[in-house]
C-alpha positions as CSV (number, residue, x, y, z in Angstrom):
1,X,-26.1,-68.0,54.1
2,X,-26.2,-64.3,54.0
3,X,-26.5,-64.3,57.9
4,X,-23.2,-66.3,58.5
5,X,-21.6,-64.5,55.9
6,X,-22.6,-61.3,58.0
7,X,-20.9,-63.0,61.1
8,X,-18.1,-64.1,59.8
9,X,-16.8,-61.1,58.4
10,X,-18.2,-59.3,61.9
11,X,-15.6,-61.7,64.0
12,X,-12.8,-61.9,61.7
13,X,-11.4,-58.8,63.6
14,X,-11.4,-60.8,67.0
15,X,-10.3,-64.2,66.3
16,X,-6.6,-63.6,66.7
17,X,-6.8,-62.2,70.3
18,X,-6.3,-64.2,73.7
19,X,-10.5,-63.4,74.7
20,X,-11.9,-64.3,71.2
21,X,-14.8,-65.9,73.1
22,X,-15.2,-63.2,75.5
23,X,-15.3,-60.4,72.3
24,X,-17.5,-62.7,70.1
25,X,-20.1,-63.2,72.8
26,X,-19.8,-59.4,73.6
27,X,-21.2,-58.8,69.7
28,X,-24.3,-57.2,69.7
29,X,-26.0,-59.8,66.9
30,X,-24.8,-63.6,68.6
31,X,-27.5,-63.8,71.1
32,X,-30.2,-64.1,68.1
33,X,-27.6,-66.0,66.1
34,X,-27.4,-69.6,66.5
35,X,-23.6,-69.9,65.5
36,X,-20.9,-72.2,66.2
37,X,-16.7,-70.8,65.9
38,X,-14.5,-73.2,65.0
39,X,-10.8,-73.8,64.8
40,X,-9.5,-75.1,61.2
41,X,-9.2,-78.2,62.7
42,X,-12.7,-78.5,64.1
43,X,-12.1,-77.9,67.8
44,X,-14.8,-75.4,69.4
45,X,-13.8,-72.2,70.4
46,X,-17.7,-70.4,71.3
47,X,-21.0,-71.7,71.0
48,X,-24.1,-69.0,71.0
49,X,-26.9,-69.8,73.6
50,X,-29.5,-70.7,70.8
51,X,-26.9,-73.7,69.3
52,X,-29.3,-76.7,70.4
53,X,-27.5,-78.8,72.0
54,X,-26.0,-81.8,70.5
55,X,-24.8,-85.0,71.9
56,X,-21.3,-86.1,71.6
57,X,-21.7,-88.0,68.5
58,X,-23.0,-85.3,66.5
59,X,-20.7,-83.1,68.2
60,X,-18.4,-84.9,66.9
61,X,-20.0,-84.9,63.2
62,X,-19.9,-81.2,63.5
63,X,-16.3,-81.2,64.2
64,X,-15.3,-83.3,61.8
65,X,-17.6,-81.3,58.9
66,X,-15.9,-78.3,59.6
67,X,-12.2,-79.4,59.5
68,X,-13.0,-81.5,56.4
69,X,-14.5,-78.3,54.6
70,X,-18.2,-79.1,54.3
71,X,-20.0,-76.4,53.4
72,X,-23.8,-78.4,54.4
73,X,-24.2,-81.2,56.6
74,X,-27.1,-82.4,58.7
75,X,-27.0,-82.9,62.2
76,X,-29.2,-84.4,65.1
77,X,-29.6,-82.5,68.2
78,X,-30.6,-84.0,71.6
79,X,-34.0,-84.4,70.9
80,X,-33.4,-86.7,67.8
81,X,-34.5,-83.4,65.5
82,X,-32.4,-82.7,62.5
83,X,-30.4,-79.3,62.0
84,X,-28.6,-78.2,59.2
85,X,-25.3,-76.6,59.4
86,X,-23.7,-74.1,57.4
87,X,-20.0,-73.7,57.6
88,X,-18.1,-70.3,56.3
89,X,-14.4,-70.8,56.0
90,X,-12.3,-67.5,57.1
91,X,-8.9,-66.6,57.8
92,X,-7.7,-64.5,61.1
93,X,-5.6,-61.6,60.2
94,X,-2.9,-63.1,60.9
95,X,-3.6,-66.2,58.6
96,X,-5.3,-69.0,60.8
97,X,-7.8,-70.6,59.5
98,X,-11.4,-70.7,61.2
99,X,-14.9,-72.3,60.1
100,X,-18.1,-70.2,61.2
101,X,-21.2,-73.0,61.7
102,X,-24.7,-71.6,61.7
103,X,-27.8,-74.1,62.5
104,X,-31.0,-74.3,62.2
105,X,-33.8,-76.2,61.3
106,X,-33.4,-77.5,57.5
107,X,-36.5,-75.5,56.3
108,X,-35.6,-72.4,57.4
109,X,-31.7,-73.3,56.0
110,X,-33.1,-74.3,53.2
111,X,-35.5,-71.7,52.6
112,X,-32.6,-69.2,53.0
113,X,-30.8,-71.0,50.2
114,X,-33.4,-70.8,47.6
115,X,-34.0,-66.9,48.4
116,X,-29.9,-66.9,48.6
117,X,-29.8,-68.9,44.8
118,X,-32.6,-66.9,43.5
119,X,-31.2,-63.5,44.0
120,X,-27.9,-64.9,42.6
121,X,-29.4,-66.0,39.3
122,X,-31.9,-62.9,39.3
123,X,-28.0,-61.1,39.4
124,X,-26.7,-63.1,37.1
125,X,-29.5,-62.9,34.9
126,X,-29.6,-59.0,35.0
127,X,-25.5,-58.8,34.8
128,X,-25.9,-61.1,31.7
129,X,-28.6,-58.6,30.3
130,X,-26.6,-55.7,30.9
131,X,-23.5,-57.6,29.4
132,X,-25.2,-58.2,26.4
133,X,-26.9,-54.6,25.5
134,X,-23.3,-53.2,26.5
135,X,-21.4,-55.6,24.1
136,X,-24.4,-54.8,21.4
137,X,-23.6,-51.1,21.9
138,X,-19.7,-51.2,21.7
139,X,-20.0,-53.7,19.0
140,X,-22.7,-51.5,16.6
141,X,-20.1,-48.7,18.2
142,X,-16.9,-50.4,16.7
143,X,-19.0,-51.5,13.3
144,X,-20.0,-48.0,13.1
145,X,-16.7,-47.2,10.7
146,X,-17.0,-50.9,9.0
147,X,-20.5,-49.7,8.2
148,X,-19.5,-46.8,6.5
149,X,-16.7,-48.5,4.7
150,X,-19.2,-50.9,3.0
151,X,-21.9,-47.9,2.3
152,X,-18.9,-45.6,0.8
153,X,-17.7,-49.0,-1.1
154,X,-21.4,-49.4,-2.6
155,X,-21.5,-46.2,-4.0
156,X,-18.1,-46.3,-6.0
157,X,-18.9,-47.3,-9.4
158,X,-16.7,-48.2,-12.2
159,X,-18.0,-44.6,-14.1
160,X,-16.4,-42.8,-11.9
161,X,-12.8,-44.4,-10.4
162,X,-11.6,-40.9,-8.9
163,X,-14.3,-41.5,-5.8
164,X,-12.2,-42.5,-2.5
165,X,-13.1,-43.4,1.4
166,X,-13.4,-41.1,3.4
167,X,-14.7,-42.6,6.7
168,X,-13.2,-41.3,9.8
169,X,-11.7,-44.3,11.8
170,X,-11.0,-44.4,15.3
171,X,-8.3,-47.8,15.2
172,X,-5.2,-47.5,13.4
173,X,-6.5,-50.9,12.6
174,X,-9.5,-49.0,10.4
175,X,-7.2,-46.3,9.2
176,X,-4.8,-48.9,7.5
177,X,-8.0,-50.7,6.3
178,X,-9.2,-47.7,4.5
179,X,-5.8,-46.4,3.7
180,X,-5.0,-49.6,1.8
181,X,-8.3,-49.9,0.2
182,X,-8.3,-45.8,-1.4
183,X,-4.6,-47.2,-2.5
184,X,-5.9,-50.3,-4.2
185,X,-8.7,-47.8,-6.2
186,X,-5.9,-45.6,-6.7
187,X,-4.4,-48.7,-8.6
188,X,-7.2,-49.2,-10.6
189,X,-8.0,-46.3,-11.2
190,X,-5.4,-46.0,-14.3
191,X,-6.4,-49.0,-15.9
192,X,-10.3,-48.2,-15.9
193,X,-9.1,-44.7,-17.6
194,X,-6.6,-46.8,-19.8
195,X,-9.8,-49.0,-20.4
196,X,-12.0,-46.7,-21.5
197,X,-9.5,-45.0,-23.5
198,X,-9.4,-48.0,-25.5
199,X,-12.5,-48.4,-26.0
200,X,-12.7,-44.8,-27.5
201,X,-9.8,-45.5,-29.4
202,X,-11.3,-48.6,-30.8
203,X,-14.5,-47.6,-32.0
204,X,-12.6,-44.6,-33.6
205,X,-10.2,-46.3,-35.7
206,X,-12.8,-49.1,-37.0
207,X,-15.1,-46.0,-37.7
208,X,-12.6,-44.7,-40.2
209,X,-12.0,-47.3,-42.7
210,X,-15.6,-47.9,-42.3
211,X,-16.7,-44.3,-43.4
212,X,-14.2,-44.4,-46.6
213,X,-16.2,-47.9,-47.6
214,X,-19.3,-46.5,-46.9
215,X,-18.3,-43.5,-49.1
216,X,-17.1,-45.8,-51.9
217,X,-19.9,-48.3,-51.9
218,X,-22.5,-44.9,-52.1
219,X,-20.1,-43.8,-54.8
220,X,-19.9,-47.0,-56.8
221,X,-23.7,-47.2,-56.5
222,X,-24.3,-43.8,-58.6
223,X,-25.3,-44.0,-62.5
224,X,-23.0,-44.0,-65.9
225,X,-19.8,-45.1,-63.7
226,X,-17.2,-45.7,-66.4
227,X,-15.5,-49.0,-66.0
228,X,-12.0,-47.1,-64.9
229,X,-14.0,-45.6,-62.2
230,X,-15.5,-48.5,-60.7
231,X,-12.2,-50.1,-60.6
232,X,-10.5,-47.3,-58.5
233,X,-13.6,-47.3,-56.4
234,X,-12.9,-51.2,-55.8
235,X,-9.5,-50.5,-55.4
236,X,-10.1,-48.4,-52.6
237,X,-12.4,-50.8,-50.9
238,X,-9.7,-53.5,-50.9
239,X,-7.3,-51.0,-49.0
240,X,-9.8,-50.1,-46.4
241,X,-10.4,-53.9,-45.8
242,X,-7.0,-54.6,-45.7
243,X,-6.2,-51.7,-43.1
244,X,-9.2,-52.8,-41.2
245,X,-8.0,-56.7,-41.5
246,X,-4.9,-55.7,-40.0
247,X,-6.6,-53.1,-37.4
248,X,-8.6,-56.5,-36.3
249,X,-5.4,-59.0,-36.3
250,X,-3.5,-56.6,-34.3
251,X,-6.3,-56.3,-31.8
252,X,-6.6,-59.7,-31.6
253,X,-3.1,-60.3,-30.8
254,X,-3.0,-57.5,-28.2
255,X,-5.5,-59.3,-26.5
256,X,-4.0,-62.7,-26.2
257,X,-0.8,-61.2,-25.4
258,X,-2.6,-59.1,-22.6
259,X,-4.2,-62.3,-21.6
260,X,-0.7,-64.6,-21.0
261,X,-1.4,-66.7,-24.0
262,X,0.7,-65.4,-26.5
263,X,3.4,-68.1,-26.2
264,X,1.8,-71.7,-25.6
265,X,5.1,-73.6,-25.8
266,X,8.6,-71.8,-25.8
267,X,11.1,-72.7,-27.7
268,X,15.0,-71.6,-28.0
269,X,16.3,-69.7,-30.9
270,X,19.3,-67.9,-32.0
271,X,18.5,-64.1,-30.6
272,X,21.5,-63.1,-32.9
273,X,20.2,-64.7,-36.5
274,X,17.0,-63.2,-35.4
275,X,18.5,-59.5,-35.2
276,X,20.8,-59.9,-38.5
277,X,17.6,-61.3,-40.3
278,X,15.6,-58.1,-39.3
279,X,18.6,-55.6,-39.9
280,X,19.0,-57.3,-43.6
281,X,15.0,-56.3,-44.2
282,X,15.2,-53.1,-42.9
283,X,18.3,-52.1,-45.1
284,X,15.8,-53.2,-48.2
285,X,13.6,-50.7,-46.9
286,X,15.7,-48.1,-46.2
287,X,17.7,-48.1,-49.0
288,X,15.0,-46.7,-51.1
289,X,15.3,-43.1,-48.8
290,X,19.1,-43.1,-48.5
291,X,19.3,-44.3,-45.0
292,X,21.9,-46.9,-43.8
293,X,21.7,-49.7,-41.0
294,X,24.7,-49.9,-38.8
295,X,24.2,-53.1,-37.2
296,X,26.8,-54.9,-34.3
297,X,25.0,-58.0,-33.8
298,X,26.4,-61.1,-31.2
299,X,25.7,-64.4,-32.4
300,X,25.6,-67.6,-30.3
301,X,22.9,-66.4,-27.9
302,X,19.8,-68.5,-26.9
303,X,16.8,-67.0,-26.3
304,X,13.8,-68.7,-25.4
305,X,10.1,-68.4,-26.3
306,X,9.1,-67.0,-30.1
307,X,10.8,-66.5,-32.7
308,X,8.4,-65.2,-35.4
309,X,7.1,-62.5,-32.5
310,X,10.0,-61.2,-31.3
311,X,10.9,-60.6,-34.8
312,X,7.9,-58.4,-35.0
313,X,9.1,-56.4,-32.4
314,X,12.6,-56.1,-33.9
315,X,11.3,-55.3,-37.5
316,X,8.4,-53.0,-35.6
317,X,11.5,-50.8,-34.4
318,X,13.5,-50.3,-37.2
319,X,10.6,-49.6,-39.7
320,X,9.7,-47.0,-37.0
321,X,13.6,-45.9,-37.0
322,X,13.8,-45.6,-40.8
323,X,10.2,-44.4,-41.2
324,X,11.3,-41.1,-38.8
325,X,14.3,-41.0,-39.7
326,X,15.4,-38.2,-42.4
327,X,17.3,-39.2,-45.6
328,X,21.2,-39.3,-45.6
329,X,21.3,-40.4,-41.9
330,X,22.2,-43.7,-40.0
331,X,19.9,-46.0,-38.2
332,X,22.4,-47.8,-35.6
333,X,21.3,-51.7,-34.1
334,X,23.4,-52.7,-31.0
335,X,23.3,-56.2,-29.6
336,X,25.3,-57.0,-25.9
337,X,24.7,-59.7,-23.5
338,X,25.8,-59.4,-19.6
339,X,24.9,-61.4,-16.6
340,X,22.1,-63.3,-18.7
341,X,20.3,-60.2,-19.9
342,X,20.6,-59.5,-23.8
343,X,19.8,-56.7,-24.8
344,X,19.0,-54.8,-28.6
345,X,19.2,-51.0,-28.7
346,X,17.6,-49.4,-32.0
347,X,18.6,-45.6,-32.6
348,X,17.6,-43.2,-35.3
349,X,18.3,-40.0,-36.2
350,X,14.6,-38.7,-36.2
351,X,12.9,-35.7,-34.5
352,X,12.5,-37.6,-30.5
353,X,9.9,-37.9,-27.9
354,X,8.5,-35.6,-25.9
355,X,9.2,-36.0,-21.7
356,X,5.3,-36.0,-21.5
357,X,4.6,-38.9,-23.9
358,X,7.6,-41.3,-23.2
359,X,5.3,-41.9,-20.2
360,X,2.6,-43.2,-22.2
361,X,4.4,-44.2,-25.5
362,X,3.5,-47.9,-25.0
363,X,0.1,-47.1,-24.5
364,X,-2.7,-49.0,-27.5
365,X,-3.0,-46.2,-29.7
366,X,-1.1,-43.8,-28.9
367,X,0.5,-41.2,-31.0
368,X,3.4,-38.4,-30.0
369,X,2.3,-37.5,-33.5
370,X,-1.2,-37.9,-34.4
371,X,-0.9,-36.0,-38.2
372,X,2.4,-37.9,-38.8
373,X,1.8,-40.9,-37.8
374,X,-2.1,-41.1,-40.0
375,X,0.2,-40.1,-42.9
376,X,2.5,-43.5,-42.1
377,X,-0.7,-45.3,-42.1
378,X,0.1,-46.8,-38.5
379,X,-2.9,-47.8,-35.9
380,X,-1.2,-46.7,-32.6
381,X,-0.6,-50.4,-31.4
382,X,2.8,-51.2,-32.8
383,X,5.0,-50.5,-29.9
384,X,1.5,-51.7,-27.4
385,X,2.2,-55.1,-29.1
386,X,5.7,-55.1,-28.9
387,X,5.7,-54.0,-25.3
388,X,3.2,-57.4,-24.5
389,X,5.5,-59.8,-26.4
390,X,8.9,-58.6,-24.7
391,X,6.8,-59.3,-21.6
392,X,5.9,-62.8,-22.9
393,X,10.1,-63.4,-22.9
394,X,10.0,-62.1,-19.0
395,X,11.5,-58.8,-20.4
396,X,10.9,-55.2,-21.1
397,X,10.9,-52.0,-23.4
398,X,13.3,-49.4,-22.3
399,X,13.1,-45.7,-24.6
400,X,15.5,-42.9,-24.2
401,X,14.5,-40.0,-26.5
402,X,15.0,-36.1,-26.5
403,X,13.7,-33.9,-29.0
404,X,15.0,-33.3,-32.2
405,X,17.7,-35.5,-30.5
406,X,16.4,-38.9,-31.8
407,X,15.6,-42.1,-30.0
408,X,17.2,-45.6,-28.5
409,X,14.3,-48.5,-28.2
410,X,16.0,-51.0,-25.7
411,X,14.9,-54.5,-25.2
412,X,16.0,-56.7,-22.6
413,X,15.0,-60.4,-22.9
414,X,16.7,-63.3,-21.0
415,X,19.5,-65.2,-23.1
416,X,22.3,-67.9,-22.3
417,X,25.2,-68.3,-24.7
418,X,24.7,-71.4,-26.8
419,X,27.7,-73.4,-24.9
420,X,25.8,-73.2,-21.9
421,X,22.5,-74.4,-23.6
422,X,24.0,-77.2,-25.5
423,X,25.3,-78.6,-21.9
């Protein structure tokens, strides 16, 4: 097939020109090539001298094979032995078709077909091999950066957040995929500090009522105690039980707040009775250091979720309001509603916030004022509770403070005004 293939493109040049049989037999190859040159339509245009010769009927066969687009068909010749023909479909340069026919006995076609089909598949085979170690090179080439993502990936542990990705990527594809994943630790890396923060902060504030029982118990435990004595000393024991009771509620609570579970089923309540109740407790308290509550609370507002814990919150910011506040001045509760949003603004007269811990003021035991606030006997997680269940009613803590200016506590829950509930 190679020969024909050989000849055909040797004659395409010729076929369009008045002598094509004159310049094809003027080739230097067709005397030792038994070939046939045929129109599209079958009709003979040269025959070499080594075509055997055929009779008409096979002639005819030949003819017809070519027009018809065989590319193998068997002949006779005159002598009643078969030839095989192999027909190569060209077109002239000016776009005729032609059909190049070259016999032979079928061994020696055949034999030429085999050698033809195993160099093809010995290519094939070899392209295949060299496809497969080049798409194995560019693949372990384009993994190269993945590779390193996951290797970098393994080695940041959760001891030590501030590690990144650095992996030199040669996509923008990559470059976004380690881009986004050093911005995902950069997320977590706050709440892993926050976390172990927490932790410190725990096992610091159970080791302190622990210490003063430990101290007592050694105490009460010493010889020739008078009665008055051991009494005190039990009286002391109670208060560090009850501080770390409440150090162990509150912790508790945090949690399932943290969690989502601090309201199973929500329920609606006045938001305004709730305010005027807490206001009315927080005047018995601060009566007692000449400070006065100045409350404007709305009424007919529904809020919806709990009761008892947003109280907390409420009474969690006026005790702090009173508690910082300095005698002879006026602890101010404002209520307002607008587009839905209700919102209670607590403001004392006390000594403020700094800029650097408003930032972190909600944060589980945390203190702007450590001394201070140990004196007050607080934990650190007042306003970290309150912040969780303001988040349970789908709102939020706002704080504007200056120092020595005072402060404003803002909450903002959801609330409807009770003629829209009721209908």
């Amino acid at each position: 097939m190679s020969r024909v293939a050989i000849f055909a493109a040797e004659i395409k040049p010729l076929l369009d020109r008045m002598d094509a049989a004159e310049e094809i037999a003027d080739q230097p190859n067709v005397p030792a090539t038994p070939v046939t040159v045929r129109r599209g339509d079958g009709s003979l245009i040269y025959e070499s001298p080594d075509v055997p010769h055929l009779t008409n009927e096979w002639e005819r066969a030949a003819a017809q094979g070519a027009a018809n687009h065989l590319t193998f068909q068997t002949v006779r010749d005159a002598t009643r032995q078969e030839q095989r023909l192999v027909n190569r479909f060209i077109t002239s340069p000016k776009g005729y078709p032609y059909v190049v026919q070259l016999m032979g006995p079928p061994v020696s076609i055949d034999e030429n077909t085999r050698q033809l089909a195993a160099s093809q598949a010995l290519g094939i085979l070899l392209i295949l091999a060299l496809a497969t170690y080049g798409s194995a090179l560019t693949a372990r080439q384009a993994l190269a950066p993945i590779d390193e993502i996951i290797r970098r990936g393994r080695e940041i542990h959760g001891h030590d957040p501030g590690q990144r990705l650095e992996v030199e990527a040669d996509t923008i594809e990559l470059e976004q995929l380690v881009a986004s994943m050093n911005a995902m630790l950069d997320r977590l890396e706050e709440p892993v500090h926050t976390a172990h923060r927490f932790a410190a902060n725990v096992s610091h504030e159970l080791q302190t009522p622990l210490a003063a029982m430990r101290f007592a118990i050694e105490a009460a435990q010493r010889s020739n105690r008078p009665a008055e004595k051991c009494q005190q000393i039990a009286d002391d024991l109670l208060s560090e039980v009850d501080r770390l009771s409440t150090l162990v509620r509150d912790l508790r609570l945090l949690a399932i707040a943290g969690a989502g579970q601090l309201i199973g089923q929500p329920e609606p309540f006045d938001l305004g009775e709730v305010v005027q109740q807490c206001c009315e407790i927080a005047r018995a308290v601060a009566d007692s250091d000449n400070i006065a509550i100045d409350e404007q609370v709305l009424g007919g507002f529904i809020a919806s979720g709990s009761a008892l814990h947003l109280r907390r919150v409420i009474l969690n910011l006026t005790d702090n309001a009173v508690r910082y506040s300095p005698q002879g001045s006026t602890v101010r509760v404002r209520m307002e509603w607008r587009h839905g949003i209700a919102t209670i603004a607590v403001s004392d007269c006390g000594c403020g916030i700094r800029p650097e811990d408003r930032a972190r003021i909600f944060e589980p035991f945390f203190r702007a004022d450590r001394a201070r606030a140990r004196d007050t006997g607080g934990s650190g997680l007042g306003l970290a509770i309150a912040d969780q269940i303001v988040r349970a009613h789908h709102g939020r803590i706002t704080v504007e403070s200056e120092p020595n200016a005072g402060s404003t506590f803002t909450i903002h829950v959801p609330a409807v005004a009770a003629l829209a509930h009721s209908a």
